[in-house]
C-alpha positions in Angstrom: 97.1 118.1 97.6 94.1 115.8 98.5 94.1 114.1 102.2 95.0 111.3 102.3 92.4 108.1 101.6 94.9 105.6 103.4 94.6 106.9 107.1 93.2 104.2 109.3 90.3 104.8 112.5 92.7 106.1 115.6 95.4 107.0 113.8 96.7 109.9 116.0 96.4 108.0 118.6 98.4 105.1 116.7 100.9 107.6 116.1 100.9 108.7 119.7 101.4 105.3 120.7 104.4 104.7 118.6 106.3 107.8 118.9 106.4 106.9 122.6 107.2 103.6 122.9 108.0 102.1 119.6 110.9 104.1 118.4 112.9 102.8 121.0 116.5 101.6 119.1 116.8 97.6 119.8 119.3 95.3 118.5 117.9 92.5 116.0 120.3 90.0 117.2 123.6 90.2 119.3 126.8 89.3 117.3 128.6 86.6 118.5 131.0 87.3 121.0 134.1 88.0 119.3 133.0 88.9 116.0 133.7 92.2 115.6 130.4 92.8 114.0 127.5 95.4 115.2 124.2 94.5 115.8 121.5 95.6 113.5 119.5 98.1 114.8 116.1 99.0 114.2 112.2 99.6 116.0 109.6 97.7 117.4 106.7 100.4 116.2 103.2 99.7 117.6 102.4 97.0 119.9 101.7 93.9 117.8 101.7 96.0 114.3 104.9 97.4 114.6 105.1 99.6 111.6 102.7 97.7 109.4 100.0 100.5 109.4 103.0 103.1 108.6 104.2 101.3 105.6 100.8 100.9 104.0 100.4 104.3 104.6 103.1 105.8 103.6 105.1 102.7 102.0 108.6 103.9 101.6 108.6 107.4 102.2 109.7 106.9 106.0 112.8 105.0 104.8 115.3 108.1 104.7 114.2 108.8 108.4 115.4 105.2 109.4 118.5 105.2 107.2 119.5 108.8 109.5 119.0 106.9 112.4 120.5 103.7 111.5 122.4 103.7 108.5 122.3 101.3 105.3 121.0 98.5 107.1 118.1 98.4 110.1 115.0 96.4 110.6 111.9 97.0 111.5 108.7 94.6 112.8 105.9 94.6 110.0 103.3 92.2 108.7 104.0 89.8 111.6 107.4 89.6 111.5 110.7 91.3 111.7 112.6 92.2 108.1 116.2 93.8 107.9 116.0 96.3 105.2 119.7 96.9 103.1 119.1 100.6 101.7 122.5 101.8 101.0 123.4 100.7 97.5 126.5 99.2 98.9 124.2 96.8 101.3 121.9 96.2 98.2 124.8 94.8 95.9 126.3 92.5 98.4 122.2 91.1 98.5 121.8 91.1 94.9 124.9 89.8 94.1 124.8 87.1 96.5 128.5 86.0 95.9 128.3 84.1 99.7 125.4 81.8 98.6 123.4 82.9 101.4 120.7 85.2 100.4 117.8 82.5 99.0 114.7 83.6 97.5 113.1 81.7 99.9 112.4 85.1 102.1 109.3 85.4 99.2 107.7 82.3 100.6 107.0 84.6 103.5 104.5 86.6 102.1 103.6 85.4 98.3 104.4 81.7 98.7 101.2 80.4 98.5 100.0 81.9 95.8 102.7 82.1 93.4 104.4 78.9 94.6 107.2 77.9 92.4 107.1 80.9 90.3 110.8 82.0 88.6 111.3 84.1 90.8 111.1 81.9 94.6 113.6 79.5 92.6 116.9 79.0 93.6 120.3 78.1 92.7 120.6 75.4 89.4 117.4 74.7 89.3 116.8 78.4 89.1 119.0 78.9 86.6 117.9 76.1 84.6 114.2 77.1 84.3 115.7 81.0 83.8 117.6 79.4 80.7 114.7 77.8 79.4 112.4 81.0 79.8 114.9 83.1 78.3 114.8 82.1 75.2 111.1 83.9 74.6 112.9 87.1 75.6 115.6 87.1 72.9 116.0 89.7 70.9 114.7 88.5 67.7 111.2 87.1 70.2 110.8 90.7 71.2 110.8 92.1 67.5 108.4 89.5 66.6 106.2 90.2 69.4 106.4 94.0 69.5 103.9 94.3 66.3 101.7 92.5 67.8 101.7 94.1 70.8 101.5 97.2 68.5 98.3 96.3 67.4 96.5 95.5 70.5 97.5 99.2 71.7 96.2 100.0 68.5 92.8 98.2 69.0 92.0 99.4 72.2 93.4 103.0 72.7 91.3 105.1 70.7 88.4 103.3 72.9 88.8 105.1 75.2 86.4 107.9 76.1 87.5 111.6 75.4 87.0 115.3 76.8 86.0 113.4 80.7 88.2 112.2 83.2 88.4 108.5 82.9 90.1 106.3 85.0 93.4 105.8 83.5 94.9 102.7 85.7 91.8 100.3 85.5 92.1 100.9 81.3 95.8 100.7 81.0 95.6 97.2 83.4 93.1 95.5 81.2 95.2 96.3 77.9 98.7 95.4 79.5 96.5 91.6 80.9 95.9 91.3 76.9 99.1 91.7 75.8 99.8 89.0 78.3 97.3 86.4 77.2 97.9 87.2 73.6 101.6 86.9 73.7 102.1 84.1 76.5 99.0 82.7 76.0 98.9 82.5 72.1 94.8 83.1 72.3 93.0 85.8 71.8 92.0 88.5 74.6 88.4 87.2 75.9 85.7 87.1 78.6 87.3 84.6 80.3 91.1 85.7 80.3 89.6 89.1 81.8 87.9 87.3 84.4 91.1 86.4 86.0 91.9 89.8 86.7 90.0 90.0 89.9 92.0 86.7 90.8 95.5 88.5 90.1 94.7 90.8 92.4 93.7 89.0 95.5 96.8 86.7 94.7 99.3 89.9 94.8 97.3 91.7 97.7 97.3 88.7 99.7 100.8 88.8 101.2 100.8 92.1 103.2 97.6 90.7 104.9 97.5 91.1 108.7 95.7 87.9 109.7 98.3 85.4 107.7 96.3 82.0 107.9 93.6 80.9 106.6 90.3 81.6 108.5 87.0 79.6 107.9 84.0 82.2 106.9 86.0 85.6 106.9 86.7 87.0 103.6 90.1 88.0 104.8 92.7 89.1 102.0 94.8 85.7 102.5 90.9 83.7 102.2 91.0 86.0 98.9 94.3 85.1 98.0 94.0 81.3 98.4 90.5 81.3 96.3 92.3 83.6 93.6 95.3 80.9 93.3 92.9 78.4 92.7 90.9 80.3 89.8 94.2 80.4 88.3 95.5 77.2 88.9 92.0 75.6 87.4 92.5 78.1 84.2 96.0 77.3 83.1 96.0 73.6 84.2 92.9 73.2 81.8 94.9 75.1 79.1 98.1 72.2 79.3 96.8 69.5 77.3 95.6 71.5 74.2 98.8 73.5 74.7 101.2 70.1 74.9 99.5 68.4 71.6 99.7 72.1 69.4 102.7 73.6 67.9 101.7 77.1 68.8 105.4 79.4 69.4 103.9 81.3 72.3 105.4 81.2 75.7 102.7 78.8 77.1 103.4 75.8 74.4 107.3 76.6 74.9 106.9 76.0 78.3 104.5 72.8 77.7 107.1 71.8 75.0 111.1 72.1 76.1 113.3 69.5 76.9 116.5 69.3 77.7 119.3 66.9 76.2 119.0 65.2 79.3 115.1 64.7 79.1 114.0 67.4 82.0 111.2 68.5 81.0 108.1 70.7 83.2 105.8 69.1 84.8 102.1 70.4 84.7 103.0 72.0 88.1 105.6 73.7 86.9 103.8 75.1 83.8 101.1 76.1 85.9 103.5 78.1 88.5 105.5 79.6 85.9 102.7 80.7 84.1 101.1 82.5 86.8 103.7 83.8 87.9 104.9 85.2 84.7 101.6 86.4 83.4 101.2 88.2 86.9 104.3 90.0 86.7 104.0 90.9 83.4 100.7 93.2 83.2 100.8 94.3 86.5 105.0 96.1 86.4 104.0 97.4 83.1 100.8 98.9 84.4 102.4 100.4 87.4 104.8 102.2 85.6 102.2 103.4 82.4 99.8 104.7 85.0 102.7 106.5 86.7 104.2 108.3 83.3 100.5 108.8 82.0 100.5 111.0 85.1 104.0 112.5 85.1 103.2 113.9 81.2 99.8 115.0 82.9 101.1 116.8 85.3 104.4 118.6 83.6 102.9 119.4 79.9 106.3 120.4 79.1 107.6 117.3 78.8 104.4 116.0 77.3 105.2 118.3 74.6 108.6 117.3 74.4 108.1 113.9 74.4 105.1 113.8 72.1 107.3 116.3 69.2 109.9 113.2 69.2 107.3 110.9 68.8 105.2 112.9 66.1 108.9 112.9 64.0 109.1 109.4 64.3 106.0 109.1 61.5 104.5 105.9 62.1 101.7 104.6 64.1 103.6 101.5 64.1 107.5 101.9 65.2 110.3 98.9 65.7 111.6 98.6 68.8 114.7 100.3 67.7 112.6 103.1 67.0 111.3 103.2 70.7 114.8 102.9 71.5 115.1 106.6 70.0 112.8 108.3 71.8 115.4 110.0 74.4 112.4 112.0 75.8 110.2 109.2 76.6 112.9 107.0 77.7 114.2 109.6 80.3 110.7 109.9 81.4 110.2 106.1 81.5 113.4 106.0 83.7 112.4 109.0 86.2 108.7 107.2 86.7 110.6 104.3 87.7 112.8 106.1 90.5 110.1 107.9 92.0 107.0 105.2 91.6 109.4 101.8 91.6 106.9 99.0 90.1 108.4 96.6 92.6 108.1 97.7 95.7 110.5 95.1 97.6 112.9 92.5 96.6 113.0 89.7 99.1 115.1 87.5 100.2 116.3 85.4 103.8 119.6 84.7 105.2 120.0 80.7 105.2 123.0 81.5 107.5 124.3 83.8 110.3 126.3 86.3 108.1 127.2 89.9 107.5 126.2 92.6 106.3 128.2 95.6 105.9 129.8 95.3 108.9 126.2 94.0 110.7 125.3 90.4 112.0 122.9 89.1 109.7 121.4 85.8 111.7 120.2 82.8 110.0 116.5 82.9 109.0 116.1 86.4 108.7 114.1 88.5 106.2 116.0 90.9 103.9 114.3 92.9 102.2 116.1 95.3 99.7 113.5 98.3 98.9 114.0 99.7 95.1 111.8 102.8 95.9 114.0 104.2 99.3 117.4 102.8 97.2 116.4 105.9 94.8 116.4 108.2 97.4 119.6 107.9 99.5 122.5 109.6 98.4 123.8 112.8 98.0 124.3 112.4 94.3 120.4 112.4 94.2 120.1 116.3 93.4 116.3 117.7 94.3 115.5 114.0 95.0 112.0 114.3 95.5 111.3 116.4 92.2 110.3 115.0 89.2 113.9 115.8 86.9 114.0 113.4 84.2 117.1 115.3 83.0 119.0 113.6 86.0 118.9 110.4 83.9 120.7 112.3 80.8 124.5 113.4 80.1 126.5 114.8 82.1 124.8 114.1 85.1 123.8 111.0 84.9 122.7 109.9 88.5 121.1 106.7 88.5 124.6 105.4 87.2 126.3 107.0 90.2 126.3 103.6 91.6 125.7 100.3 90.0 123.1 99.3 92.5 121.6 102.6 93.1 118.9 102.6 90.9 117.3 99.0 90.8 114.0 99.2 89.3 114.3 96.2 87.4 116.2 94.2 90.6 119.9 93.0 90.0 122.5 90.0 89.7 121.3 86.4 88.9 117.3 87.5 89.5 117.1 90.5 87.6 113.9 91.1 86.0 113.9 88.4 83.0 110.7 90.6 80.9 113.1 94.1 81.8 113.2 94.7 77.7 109.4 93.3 77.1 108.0 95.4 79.4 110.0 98.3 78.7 109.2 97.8 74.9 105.4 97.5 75.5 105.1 100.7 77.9 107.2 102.7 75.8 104.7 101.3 72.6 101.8 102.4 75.1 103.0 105.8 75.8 104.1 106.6 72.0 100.4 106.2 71.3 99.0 107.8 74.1 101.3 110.9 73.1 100.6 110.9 69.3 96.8 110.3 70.1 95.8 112.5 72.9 96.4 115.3 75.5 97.1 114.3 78.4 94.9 116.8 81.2 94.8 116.4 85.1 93.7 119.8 87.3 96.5 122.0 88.5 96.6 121.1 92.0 95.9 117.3 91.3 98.5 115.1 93.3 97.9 111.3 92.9 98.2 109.5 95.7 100.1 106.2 95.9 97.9 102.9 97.8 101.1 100.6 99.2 99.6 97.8 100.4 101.3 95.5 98.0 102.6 96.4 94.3 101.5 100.4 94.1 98.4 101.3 93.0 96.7 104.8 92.6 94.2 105.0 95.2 91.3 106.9 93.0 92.7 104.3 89.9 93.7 108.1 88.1 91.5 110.3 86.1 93.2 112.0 83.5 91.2 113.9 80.6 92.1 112.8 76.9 92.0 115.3 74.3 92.0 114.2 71.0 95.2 116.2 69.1 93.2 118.4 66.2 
């Protein structure tokens, strides 16, 4: 096991510091008199930080701790402000499925708002569901058999680039192909200089909202400066992209977007074209390389199920294969589904209470944060067997335990904002793996652990070496 990359200057004494006066149980709010509800309980953490050193740190991994202590739902004081986390899977399907109207997306503005302002998902209510309608339709079925051969052929292009018979960083690689796929199947143009230039500009947008200093600062290059300059690279790139896009009649996602109208005449604005587009390209190379990187290393680490995996895909006999064909890979699928439960591509699913409510059995007041965590969700319960091995087998007949609940395993979110690219993604990283496996062996060293960086979406802190060797 390799120490740890993430610790921070002091931090014994951090530690010290917290473990005697921050774990103090304290109420988030007292019910109403009369109510019959309990407050929510939770811990302050360090003085002014609370626990926003821990959860960069360690990101999840202390969630089980606080769900002993406090049950399914508890708060804690992080990134300047105070979030009420729902854990059990009961808590997270009364926040997914929203039936009360009173979880809004809103809770995102907190920390990503300004720099993915009006993307899908911060939308709520009709007009959610009205630009969700409008979107959908480039993630039909027959969309995703049209794309998947050209997604196909990008993997095709650029895997066998890669070097051999060294340890190459395998996240970095797998993050430029997945930002290809995006320009060349939202964008309708071809992967370039420039489209790769807004990678850098990605990332300071998704680092930005788990910065500690949450204004903007004249001079400092703080992560929020970084952010805001990396919002407006992209906001420059796609607004210049609108009018060619409005006068073509390309069938990408991009002219869709430029293009629809409704019977009553609604149509997006450039604003709107722009948000959703940022949004949508963001989330769409950056979940698929999270979860890539993380079965890349999974098949690394446990050659047995590299084996496995890569025998099914040898039989399939094509360099080339359907999506139903992906859909047959059982090995690669359980895999796919594993990596997802133990490395969970979205780290938090945020929302904020627009009234004083409850929350199984807790007062919920208005304004606050909720934030429903898909990587502890896959950790609590007793139907969880070994829960912190790697057992893709869990995922198969009989024992099925990511169905043991229906909001138990939420790697893809749930109810009205479930993850609208769940099957493209799925289909490209499946695509992605297939080759990998029919291509190469996949190598790490025996005692190699990767280590997780949590400061916003997860990201491997040495970006994962893994040695290719070309099958004979």
């Amino acid at each position: 096991m390799k120490a740890s990359l993430l610790h921070f200057p002091g931090d014994r004494l951090l530690d010290a510091v917290q473990d005697r006066v921050g774990t103090t149980p304290v109420p988030l709010a007292e019910p109403p008199a009369g109510s019959g509800l309990q407050p929510i309980m939770g811990e302050l953490g360090l003085p002014v930080l609370g626990k926003t050193l821990e959860m960069i740190r360690e990101g999840w991994d202390s969630t089980p701790e606080m769900h002993e202590k406090y049950g399914d739902v508890f708060w804690v004081r992080a990134f300047g402000t105070k979030v009420a986390l729902a854990i059990g899977p009961d808590a997270v399907q009364e926040v997914l499925q929203n039936k009360g109207k009173v979880y809004s997306q809103s809770g995102w503005e907190y920390f990503i708002g300004p720099f993915f302002t009006r993307g899908l998902m911060l939308l709520d209510g009709q007009e959610h569901l009205l630009h969700r309608r409008i979107m959908q339709e480039a993630f039909a079925r027959p969309r995703l058999e049209a794309y998947q051969g050209r997604i196909q052929g990008i993997i095709n292009r650029v895997v066998p680039t890669w070097p051999t018979d060294e340890p190459m960083p395998m996240y970095p690689a797998v993050k430029s192909l997945s930002l290809d796929v995006a320009t060349e199947i939202f964008m309708g143009t071809e992967p370039n200089d420039e489209a790769h230039g807004l990678t850098q500009a990605f990332i300071d947008a998704v680092r930005a909202g788990t910065g500690l200093i949450r204004t903007p600062v004249p001079v400092l290059r703080t992560r929020w400066n970084k952010g805001l300059e990396g919002r407006k690279v992209l906001d420059a790139y796609f607004r210049s992209q609108i009018p060619a896009k409005r006068a073509s009649d390309d069938d990408d996602l991009f002219a869709a977007l430029c293009h629809v109208e409704t019977d009553d005449g609604m149509r997006f604005t450039d604003d709107d074209v722009v948000s959703h587009m940022i949004f949508l390209m963001m989330a769409a190379h950056d979940t698929s390389t999270i979860t890539a990187t993380a079965m890349a290393y999974y098949f690394a680490k446990f050659p047995e199920w590299q084996d496995k995996a890569r025998a099914e895909s040898l039989a399939l006999g094509t360099a080339t294969p359907a999506i139903d064909e992906l859909e047959s890979l059982t090995t690669l699928d359980l895999v796919f589904k594993e990596a997802m439960r133990l490395v969970a591509p979205v780290p938090a699913l945020v929302r904020r209470a627009t009234e004083d409510t409850e929350l199984r059995g807790r007062f919920v007041p208005a304004g606050t944060i909720v934030v429903v965590a898909p990587g502890a969700v896959h950790t609590i319960g007793d139907h969880w067997v070994n829960v912190n091995a790697f057992d893709p087998l869990r995922h198969a007949e009989p024992r099925n335990e990511h169905k043991a609940h229906r909001y138990g395993y939420v790697p893809f979110g749930g109810g009205a904002h479930k993850c609208i690219g769940m099957a493209f993604g799925t289909n490209e990283v499946k695509a992605l793996l297939h080759t990998m496996l029919t291509s190469y062996e996949l190598e790490v060293p025996a005692d190699y652990e990767i280590e997780w960086d949590h400061t916003s979406l997860v990201v491997p802190t040495d970006d994962f070496p893994v040695t290719l060797r070309p099958l004979s």
